[in-house]
C-alpha positions in Angstrom: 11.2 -34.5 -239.6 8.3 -35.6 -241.9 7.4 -38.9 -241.3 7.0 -41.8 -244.0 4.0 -43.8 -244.7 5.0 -47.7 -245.1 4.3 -48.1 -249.2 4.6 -50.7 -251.5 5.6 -50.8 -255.1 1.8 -51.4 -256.1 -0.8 -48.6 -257.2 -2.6 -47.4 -254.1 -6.3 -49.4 -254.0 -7.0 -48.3 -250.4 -5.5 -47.5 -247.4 -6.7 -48.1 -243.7 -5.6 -46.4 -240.5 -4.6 -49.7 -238.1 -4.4 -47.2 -234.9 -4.0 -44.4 -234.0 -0.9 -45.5 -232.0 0.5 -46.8 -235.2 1.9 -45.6 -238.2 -0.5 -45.4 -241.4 -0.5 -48.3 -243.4 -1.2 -48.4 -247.1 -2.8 -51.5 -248.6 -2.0 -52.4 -251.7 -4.1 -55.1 -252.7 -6.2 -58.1 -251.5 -3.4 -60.0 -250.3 -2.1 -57.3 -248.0 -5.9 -56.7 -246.6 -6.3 -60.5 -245.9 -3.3 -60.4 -244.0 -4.7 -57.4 -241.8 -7.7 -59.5 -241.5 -5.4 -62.5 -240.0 -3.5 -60.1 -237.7 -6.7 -58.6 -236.5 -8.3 -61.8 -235.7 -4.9 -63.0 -234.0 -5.4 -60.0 -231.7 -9.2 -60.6 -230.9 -8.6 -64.5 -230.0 -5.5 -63.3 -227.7 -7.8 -61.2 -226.1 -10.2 -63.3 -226.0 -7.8 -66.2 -224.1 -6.5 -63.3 -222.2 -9.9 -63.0 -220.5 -10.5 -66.2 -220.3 -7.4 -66.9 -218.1 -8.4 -63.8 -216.2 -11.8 -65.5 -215.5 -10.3 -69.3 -214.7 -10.0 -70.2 -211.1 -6.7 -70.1 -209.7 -5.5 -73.4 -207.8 -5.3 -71.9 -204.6 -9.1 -71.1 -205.4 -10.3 -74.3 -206.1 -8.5 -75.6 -203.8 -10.3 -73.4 -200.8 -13.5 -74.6 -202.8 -12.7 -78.1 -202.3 -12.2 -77.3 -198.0 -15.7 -75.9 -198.2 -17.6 -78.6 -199.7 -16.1 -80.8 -197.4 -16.6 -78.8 -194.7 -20.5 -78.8 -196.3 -20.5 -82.5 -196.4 -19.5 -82.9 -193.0 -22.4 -81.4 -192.0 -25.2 -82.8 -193.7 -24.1 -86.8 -193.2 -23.9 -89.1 -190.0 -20.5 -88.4 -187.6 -17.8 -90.6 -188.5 -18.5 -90.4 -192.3 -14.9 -90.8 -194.3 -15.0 -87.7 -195.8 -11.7 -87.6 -198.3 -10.0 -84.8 -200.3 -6.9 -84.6 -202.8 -5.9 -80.9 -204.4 -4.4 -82.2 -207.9 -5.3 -78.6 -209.5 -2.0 -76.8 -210.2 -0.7 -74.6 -212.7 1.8 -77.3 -213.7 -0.9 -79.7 -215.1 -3.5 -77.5 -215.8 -5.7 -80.5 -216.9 -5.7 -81.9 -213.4 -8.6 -81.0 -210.9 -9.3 -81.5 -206.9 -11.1 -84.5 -205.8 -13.8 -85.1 -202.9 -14.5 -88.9 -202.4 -17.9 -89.3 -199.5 -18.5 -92.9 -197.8 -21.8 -93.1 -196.9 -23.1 -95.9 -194.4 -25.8 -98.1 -195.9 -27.7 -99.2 -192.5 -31.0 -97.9 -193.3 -34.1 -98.4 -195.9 -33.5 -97.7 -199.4 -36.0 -94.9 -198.8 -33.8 -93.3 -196.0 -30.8 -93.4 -197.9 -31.7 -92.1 -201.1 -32.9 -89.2 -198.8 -29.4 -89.4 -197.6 -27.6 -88.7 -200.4 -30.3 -85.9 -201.7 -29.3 -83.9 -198.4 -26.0 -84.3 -199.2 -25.8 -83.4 -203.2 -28.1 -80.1 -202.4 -25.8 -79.0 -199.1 -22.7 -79.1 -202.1 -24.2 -77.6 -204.8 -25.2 -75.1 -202.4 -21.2 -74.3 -202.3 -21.2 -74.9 -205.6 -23.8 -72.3 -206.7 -21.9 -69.8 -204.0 -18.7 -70.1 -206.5 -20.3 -70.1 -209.8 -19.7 -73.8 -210.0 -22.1 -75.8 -212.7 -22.3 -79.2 -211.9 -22.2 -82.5 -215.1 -25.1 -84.6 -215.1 -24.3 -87.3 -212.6 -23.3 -91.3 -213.3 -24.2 -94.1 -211.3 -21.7 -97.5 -211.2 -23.2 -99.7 -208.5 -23.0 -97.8 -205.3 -20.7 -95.4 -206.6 -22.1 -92.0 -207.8 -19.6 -89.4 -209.7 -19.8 -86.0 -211.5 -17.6 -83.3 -212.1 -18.2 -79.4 -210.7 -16.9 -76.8 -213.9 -16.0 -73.4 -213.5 -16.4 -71.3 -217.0 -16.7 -74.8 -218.2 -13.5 -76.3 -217.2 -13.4 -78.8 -215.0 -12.4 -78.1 -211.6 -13.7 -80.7 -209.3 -14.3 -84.1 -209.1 -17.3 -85.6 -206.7 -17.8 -89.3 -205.7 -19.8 -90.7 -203.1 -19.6 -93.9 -202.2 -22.4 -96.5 -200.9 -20.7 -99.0 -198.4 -23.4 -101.3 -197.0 -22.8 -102.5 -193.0 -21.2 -106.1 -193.4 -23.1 -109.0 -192.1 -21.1 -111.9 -190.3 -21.9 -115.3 -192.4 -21.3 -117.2 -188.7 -23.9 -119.5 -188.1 -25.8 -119.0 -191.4 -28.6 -121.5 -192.2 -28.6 -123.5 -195.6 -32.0 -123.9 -197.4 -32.7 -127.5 -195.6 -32.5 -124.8 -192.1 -28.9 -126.4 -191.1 -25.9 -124.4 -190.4 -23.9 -123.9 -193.4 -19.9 -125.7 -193.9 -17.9 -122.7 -192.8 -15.4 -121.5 -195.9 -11.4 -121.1 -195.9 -9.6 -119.6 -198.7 -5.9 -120.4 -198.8 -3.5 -118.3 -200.6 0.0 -119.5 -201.8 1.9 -116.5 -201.8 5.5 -116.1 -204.0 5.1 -118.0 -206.8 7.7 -117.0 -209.8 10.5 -118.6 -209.6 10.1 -122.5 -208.7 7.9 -124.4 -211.3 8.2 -127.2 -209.1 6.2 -126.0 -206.3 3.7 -124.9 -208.6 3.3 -128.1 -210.0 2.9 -129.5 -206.2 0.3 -127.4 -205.5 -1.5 -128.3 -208.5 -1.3 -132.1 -207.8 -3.2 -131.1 -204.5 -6.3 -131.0 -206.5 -8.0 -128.5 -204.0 -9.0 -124.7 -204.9 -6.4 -123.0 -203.8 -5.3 -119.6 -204.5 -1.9 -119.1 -206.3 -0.3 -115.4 -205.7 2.6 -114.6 -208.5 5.3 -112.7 -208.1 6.0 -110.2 -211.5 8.8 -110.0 -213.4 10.2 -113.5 -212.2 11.7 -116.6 -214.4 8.5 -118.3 -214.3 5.4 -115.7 -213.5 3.7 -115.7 -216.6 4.2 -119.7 -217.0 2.9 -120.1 -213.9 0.2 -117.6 -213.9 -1.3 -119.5 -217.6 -0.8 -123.0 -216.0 -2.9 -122.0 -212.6 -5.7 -120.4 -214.4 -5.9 -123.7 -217.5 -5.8 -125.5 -214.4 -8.9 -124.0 -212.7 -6.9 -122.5 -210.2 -7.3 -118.8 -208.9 -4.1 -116.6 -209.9 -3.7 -113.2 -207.9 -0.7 -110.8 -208.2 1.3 -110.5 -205.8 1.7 -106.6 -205.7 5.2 -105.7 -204.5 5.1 -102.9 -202.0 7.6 -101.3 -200.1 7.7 -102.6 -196.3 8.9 -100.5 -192.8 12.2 -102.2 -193.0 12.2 -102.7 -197.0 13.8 -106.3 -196.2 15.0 -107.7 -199.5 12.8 -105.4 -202.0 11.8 -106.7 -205.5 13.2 -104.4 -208.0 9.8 -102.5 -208.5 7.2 -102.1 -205.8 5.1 -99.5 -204.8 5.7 -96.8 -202.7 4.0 -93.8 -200.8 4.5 -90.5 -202.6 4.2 -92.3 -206.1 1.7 -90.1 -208.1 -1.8 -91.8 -209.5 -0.2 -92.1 -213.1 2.6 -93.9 -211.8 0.6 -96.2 -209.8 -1.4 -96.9 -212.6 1.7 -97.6 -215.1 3.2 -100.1 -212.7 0.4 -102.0 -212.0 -0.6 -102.8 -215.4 3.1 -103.5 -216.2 2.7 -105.9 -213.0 -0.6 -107.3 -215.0 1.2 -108.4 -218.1 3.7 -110.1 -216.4 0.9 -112.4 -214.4 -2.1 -113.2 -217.2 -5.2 -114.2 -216.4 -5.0 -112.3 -212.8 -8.7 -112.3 -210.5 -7.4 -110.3 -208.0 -4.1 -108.8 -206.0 -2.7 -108.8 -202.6 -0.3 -107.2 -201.0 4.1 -108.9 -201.4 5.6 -107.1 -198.0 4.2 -103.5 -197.8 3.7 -103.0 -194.2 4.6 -99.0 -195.1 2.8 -98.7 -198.2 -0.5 -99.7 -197.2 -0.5 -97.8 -193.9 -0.1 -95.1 -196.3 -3.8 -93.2 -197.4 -2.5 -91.5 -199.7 -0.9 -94.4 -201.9 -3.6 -96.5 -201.0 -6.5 -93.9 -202.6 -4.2 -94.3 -206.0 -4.0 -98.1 -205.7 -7.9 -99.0 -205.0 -8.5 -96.3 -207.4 -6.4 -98.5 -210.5 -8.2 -101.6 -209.4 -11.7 -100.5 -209.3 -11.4 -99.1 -212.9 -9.9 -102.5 -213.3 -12.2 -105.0 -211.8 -9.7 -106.5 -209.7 -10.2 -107.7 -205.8 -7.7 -107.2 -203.4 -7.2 -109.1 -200.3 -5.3 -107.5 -197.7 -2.7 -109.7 -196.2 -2.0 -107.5 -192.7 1.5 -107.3 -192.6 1.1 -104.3 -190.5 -1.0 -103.2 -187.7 -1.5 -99.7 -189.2 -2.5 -100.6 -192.4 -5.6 -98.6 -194.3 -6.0 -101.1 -197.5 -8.7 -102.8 -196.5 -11.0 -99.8 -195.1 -10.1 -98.3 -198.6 -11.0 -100.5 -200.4 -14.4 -101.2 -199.1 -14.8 -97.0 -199.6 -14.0 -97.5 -203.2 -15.9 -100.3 -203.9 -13.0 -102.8 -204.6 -14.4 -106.3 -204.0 -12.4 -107.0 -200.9 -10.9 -109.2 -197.7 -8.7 -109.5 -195.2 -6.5 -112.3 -193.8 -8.2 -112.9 -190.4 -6.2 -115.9 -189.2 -2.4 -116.0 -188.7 0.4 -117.1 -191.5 0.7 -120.1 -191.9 4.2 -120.6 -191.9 6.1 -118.1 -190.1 7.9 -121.6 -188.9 8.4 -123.4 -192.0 8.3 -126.5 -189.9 5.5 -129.3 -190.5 4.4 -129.6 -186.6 3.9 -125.7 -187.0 2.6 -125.3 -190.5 0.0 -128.2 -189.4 -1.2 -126.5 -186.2 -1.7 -123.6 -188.0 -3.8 -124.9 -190.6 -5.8 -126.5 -187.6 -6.5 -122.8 -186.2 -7.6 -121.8 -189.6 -9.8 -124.4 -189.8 -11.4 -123.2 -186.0 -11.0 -120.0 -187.0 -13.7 -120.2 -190.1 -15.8 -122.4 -187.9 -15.9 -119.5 -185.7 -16.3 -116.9 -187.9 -18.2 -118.7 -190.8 -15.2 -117.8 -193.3 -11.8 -117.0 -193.3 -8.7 -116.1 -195.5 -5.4 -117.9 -194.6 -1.8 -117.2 -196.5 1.0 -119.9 -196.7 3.5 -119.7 -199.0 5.3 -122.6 -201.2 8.0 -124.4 -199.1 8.1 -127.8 -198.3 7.2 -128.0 -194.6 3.6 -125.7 -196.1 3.2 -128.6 -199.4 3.6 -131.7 -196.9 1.2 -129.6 -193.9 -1.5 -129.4 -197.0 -1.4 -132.6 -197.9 -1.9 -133.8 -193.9 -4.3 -131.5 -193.3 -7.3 -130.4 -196.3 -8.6 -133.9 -196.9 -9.8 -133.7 -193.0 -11.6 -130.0 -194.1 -14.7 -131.7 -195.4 -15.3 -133.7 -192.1 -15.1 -130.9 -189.7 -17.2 -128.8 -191.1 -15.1 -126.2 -193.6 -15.4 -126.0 -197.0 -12.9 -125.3 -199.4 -13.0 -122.2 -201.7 -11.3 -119.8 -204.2 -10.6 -116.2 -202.7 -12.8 -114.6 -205.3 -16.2 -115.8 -203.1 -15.2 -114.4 -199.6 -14.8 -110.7 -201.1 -17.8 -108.3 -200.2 
């Protein structure tokens, strides 16, 4: 059977052979050569995506990538050297990439460290240079050095390596007349949200105190404006979800939230509590023994220039140590509660071992919260600070 060439009504102008696996096409005119033109440039850009694809690291690649450049760092810093890695490639969210966070010890000259971290850069892009790995020009944040590895020139990697200087002990310290420095206490109320009344004792107190708000209560964001118009320090008191999860708020955090949703419910937390220095943990003895959510969390307030104080309601908590390897301006409670007996013989004798406690230590962070037995134990107790030896102070200047 004789086959038929594809024709149109027009005079033949030209005609052009598409393939030789095709049928012959006639072209009429211009506008059925320009569409030729389009479906031939269609076919060169899918081809041209086709080998891109082909030439685009799998996840499972970078991933393997990501175990030899830490196995690489391992072995050109000091033992002991927090060495962290998250695979977030995937073929779900191709926009995502693998992460490698380094902590290096500062305890040497500036000389010797710089060295340091030259050893440790040329052992990865050694790696690097094995997979056909380009790296971005670098970025320096105070200690904290980032850049990217690209592969084709996507991204596929991202590299930070911390600086975390050794902490010095401010015990015994000597103030410029050669005396030994007041110790310093900061107090933290914890809880505030709901009763304006309690606020309003604390304020009356007249001494810097910390006040930690609960979000998404009656009164958080009155009470959060009145601390900080007041010259008091406000905090958020970041919900997290605790071993037993005893009476929950209605959000916390939690471990296997992803890094977006961390992000989203902190800043929701945020608006909620204006004006907001710094955070600490509201329960959370499960959440911040848990890396993972932790990484997420230091990770939201570093890019937000928040402190955090870790309140230690768990022996196996991380939140501290992570903090410190992310940078985060940060503390630790490092005398007991307060008020675990909300009883004003109690509350004071506490507040007398906080008081021995930064003596001993040269500063401490101790965490009461609003009842009445805590207000009347306050108002016994802090005008006697002075005297022996301990000076008042906001949270914010006992964070390293």
């Amino acid at each position: 059977m004789r086959k038929r060439l594809l024709s149109f009504p027009w005079p033949d102008t030209q005609a052009v052979q598409a393939s030789p696996h095709c049928f012959p096409i006639k072209i009429k005119d211009s506008t059925s050569f320009a569409l030729l033109e389009i479906c031939f440039l269609l076919a060169v850009l899918w081809c041209g995506c086709k080998k891109k694809d082909e030439n685009r690291l799998t996840p499972a690649q970078i991933h393997q990538i990501t175990r030899d450049l830490a196995a690489a760092a391992s072995g050109a810093v000091p033992a002991g050297t927090p060495i962290k890695l998250r695979q977030g490639a995937s073929r779900q969210q191709p926009g995502n990439t693998d992460y490698l966070r380094i902590v290096l010890k500062n305890d040497s000259s500036a000389d010797a460290h710089r060295t340091a971290v030259a050893r440790l850069i040329q052992s990865l892009n050694t790696v690097a240079t094995q997979n056909h790995l380009t790296q971005d020009p670098p970025s320096q944040t105070g200690d904290l050095l980032q850049f990217e590895y690209r592969h084709s020139g996507v991204p596929a990697l991202e590299i930070e390596i911390m600086t975390r200087a050794t902490p010095t002990s401010s015990a015994g310290a000597k103030n410029s007349n050669g005396k030994t420095a007041d110790a310093r206490l900061a107090i933290i109320i914890d809880d505030f949200g709901s009763d304006r009344a309690a606020a309003q004792a604390i304020f009356a107190l007249g001494y810097p105190l910390t006040i930690s708000v609960l979000p998404n209560h009656e009164h958080s964001v009155d009470i959060a404006k009145e601390a900080h118009r007041r010259g008091f320090q406000g905090m958020l008191h970041l919900p997290m979800q605790s071993v037993a999860n005893e009476m929950p708020e209605a959000q916390e955090l939690h471990p296997g939230m992803l890094a977006p949703e961390v992000g989203a419910l902190v800043d929701q937390f945020l608006q909620n509590v204006p004006d907001t220095a710094g955070v600490n943990n509201h329960q959370g003895s499960q959440a911040t023994a848990d890396a993972a959510l932790m990484d997420e969390l230091m990770s939201v307030l570093r890019d937000r220039h928040l402190f955090y104080i870790d309140s230690r309601t768990s022996a196996a908590t991380v939140a501290y140590d992570t903090a410190q390897d992310f940078g985060v301006r940060s503390a630790f409670r490092n005398v007991p509660f307060l008020d675990d007996v909300a009883e004003v013989a109690t509350v004071r004798k506490q507040l007398e071992l906080a008081l021995r406690g930064a003596r001993e230590k040269g500063e401490a962070v101790a965490i009461g919260h609003p009842h009445p037995s805590t207000l009347q134990a306050l108002r016994e107790v802090l005008p006697r600070a002075q005297e022996l030896g301990v000076h008042l102070v906001l949270t914010s200047e006992l964070v390293h």
